[in-house]
TIVEX-560682 format. One line per field, with one value per residue: residue number from 1; chain; x, y, z of N, C-alpha, C, O in turn. Coordinates in steps of 0.1 Angstrom, whole numbers, plus 5000, padded with zeros to 4 digits. Layout:
// residues N
resi <- [NUM, ...]
chain <- [A, ...]
n.xx <- [X, ...]
n.yy <- [Y, ...]
n.zz <- [Z, ...]
ca.xx <- [X, ...]
ca.yy <- [Y, ...]
ca.zz <- [Z, ...]
c.xx <- [X, ...]
c.yy <- [Y, ...]
c.zz <- [Z, ...]
o.xx <- [X, ...]
o.yy <- [Y, ...]
o.zz <- [Z, ...]
This chain:
// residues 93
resi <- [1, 2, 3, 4, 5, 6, 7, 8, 9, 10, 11, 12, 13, 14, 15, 16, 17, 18, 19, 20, 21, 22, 23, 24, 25, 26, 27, 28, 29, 30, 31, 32, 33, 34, 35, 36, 37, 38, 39, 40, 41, 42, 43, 44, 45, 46, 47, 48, 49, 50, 51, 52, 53, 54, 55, 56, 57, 58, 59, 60, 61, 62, 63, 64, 65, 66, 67, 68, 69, 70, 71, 72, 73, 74, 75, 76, 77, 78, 79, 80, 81, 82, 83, 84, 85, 86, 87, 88, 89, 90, 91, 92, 93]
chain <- [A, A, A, A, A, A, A, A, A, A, A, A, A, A, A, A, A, A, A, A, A, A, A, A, A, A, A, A, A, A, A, A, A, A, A, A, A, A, A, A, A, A, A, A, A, A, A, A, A, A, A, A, A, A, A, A, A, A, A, A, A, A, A, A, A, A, A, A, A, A, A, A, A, A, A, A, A, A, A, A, A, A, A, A, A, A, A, A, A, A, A, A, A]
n.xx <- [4752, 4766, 4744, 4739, 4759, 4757, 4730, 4735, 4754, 4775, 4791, 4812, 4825, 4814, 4810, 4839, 4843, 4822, 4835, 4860, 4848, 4849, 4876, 4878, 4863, 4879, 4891, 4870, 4865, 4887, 4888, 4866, 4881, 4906, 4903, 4906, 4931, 4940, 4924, 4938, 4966, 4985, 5006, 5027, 5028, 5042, 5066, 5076, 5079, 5098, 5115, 5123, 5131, 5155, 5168, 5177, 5191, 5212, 5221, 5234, 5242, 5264, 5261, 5233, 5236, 5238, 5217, 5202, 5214, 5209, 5182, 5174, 5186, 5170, 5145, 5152, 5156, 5132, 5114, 5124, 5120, 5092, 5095, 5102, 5079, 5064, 5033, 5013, 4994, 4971, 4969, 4964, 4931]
n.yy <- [4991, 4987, 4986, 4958, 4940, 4944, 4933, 4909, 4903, 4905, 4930, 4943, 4941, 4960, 4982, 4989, 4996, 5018, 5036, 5038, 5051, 5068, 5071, 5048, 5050, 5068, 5065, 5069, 5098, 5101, 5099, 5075, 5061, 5055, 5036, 5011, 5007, 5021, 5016, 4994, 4982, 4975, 4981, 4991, 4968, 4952, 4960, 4964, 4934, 4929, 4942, 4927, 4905, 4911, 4919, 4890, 4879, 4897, 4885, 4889, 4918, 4947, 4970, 4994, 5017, 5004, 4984, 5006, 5018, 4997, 4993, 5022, 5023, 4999, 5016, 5038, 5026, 5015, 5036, 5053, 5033, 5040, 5062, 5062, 5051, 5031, 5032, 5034, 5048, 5070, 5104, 5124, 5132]
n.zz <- [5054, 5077, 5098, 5087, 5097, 5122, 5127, 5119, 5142, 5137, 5156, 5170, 5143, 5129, 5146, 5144, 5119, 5118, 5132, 5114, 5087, 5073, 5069, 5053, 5032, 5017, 4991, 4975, 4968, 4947, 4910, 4898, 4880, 4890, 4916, 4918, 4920, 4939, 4967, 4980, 4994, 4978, 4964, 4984, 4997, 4975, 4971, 5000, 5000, 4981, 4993, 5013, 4999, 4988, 5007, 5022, 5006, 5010, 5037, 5065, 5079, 5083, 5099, 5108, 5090, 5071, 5064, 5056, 5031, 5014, 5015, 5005, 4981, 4966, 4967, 4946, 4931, 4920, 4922, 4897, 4879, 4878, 4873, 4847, 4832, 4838, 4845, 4867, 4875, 4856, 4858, 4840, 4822]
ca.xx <- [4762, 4768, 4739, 4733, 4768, 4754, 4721, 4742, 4757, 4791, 4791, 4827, 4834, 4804, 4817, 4851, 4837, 4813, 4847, 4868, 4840, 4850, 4889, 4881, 4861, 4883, 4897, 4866, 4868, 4893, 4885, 4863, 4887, 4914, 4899, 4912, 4943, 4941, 4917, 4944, 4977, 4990, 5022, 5032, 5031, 5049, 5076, 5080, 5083, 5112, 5127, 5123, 5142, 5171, 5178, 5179, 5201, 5228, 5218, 5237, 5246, 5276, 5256, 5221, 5237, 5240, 5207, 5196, 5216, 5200, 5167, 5170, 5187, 5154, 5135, 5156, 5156, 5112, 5111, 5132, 5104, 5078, 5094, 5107, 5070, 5051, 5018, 5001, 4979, 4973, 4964, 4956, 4921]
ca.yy <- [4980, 4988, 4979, 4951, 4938, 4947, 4920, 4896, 4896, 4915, 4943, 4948, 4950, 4973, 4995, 4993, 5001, 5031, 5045, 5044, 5046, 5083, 5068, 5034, 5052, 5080, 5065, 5077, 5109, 5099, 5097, 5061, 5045, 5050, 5033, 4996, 5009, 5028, 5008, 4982, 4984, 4961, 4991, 4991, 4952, 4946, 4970, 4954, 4926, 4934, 4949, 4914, 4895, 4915, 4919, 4878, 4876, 4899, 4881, 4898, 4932, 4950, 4982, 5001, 5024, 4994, 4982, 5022, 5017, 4985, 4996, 5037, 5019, 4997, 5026, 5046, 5015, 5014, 5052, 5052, 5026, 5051, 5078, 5060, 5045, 5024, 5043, 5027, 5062, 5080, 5115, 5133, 5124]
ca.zz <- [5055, 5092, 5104, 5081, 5100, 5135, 5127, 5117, 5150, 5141, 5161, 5168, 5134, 5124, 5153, 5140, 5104, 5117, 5139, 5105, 5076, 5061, 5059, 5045, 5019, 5014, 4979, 4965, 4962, 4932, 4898, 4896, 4874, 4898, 4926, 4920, 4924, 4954, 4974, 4983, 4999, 4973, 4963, 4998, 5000, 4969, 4977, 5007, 4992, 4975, 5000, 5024, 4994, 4983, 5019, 5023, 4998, 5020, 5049, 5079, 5079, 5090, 5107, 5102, 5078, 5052, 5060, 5050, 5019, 5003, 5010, 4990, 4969, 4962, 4964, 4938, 4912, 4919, 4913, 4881, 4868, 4875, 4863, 4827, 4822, 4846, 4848, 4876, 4876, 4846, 4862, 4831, 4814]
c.xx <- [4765, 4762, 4733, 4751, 4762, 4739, 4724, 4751, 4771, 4795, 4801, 4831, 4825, 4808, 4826, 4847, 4833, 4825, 4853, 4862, 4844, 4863, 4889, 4873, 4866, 4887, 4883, 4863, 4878, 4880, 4874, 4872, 4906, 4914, 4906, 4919, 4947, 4937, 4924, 4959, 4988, 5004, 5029, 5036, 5039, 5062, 5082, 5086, 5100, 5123, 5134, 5137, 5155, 5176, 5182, 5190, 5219, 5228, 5222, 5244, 5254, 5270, 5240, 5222, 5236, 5228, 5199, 5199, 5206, 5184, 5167, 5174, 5179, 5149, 5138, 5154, 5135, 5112, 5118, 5121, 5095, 5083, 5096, 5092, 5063, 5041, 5014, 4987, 4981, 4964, 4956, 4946, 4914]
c.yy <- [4978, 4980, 4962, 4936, 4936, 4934, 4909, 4894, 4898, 4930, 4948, 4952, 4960, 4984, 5000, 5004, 5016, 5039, 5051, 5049, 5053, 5079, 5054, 5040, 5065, 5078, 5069, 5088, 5112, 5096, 5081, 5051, 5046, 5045, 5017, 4994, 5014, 5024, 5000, 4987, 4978, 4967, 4988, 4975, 4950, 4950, 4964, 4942, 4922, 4941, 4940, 4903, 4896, 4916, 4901, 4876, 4880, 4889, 4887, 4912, 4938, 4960, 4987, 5007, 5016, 4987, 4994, 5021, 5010, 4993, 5010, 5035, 5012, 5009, 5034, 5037, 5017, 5032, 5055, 5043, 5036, 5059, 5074, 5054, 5035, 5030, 5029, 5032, 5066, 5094, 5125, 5123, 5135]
c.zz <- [5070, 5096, 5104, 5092, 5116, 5136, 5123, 5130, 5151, 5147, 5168, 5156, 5129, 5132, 5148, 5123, 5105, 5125, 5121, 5088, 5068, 5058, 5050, 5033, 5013, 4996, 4969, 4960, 4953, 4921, 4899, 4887, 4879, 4908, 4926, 4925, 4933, 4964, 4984, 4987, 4987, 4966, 4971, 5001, 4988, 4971, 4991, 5007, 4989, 4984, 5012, 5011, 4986, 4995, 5023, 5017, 5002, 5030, 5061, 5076, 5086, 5100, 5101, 5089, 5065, 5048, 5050, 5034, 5011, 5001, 5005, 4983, 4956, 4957, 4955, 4929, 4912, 4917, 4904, 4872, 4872, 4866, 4845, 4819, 4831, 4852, 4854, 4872, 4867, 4849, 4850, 4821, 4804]
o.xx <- [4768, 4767, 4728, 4751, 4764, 4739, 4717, 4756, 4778, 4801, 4799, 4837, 4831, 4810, 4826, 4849, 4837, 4824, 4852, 4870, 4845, 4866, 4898, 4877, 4858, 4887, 4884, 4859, 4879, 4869, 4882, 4872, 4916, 4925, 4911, 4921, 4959, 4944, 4920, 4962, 5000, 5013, 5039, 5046, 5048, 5070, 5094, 5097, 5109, 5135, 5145, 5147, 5163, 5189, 5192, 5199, 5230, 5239, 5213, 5254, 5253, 5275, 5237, 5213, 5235, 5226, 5193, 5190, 5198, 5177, 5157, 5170, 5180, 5149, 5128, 5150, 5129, 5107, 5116, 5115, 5091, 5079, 5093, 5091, 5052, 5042, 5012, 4976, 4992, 4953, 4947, 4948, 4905]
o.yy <- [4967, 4969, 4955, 4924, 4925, 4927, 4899, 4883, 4896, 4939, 4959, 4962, 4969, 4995, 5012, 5016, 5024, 5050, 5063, 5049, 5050, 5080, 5051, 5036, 5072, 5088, 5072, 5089, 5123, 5093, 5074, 5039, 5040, 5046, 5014, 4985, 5013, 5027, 4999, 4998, 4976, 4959, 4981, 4972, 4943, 4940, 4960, 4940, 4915, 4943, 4942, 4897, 4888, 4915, 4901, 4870, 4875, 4885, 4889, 4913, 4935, 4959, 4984, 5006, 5019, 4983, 4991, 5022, 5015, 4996, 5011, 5040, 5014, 5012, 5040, 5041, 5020, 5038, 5067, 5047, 5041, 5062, 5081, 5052, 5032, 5034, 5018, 5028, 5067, 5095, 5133, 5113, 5131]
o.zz <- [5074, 5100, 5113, 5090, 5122, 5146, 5125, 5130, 5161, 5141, 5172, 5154, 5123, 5127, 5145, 5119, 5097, 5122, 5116, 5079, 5056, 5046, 5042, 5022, 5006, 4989, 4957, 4948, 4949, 4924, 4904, 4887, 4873, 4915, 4936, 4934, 4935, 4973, 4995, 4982, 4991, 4962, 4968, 5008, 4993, 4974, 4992, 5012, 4993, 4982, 5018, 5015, 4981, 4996, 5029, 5022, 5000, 5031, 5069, 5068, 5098, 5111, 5089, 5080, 5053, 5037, 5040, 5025, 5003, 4991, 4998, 4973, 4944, 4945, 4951, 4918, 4901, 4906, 4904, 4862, 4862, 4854, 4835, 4807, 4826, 4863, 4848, 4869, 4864, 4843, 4851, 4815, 4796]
């Protein structure tokens, strides 16, 4: 795939590719049928997410500390759904 990137004339990103190749394909050394789910940042972005439109809704903030609040407070309601039942991962097979 590298090289096949490098004859086509992309050879910055084949470089880039052959620098990071062992961490971009690190999600395989999982299971194969958790790979969909790991592959992609798409936790990290939704969470985000969420964390860009409950703070809009305060809009200006009195101090850092209240920004700190809102967002473990996010993060405590999104880990309470994991823990009561949203299997992203189901580790045992």
């Amino acid at each position: 795939m590298i090289r096949e990137l490098e004859n086509m004339g992309y050879k910055s990103a084949a470089d880039t590719l052959e620098h990071f190749q062992y961490d971009v394909m690190n999600y395989m050394q999982f299971p194969q049928s958790h790979w969909r789910r790991i592959r992609t940042t798409n936790m990290m972005e939704r969470t985000n997410k969420e964390i860009k439109r409950r703070s809009r809704v305060v809009g200006a903030f009195s101090n850092q500390e209240s920004v700190l609040r809102l967002v473990v407070s996010i993060l405590i309601d999104i880990n309470e759904d994991w823990i009561t039942g949203n299997r992203y991962i189901v580790m045992e097979q």
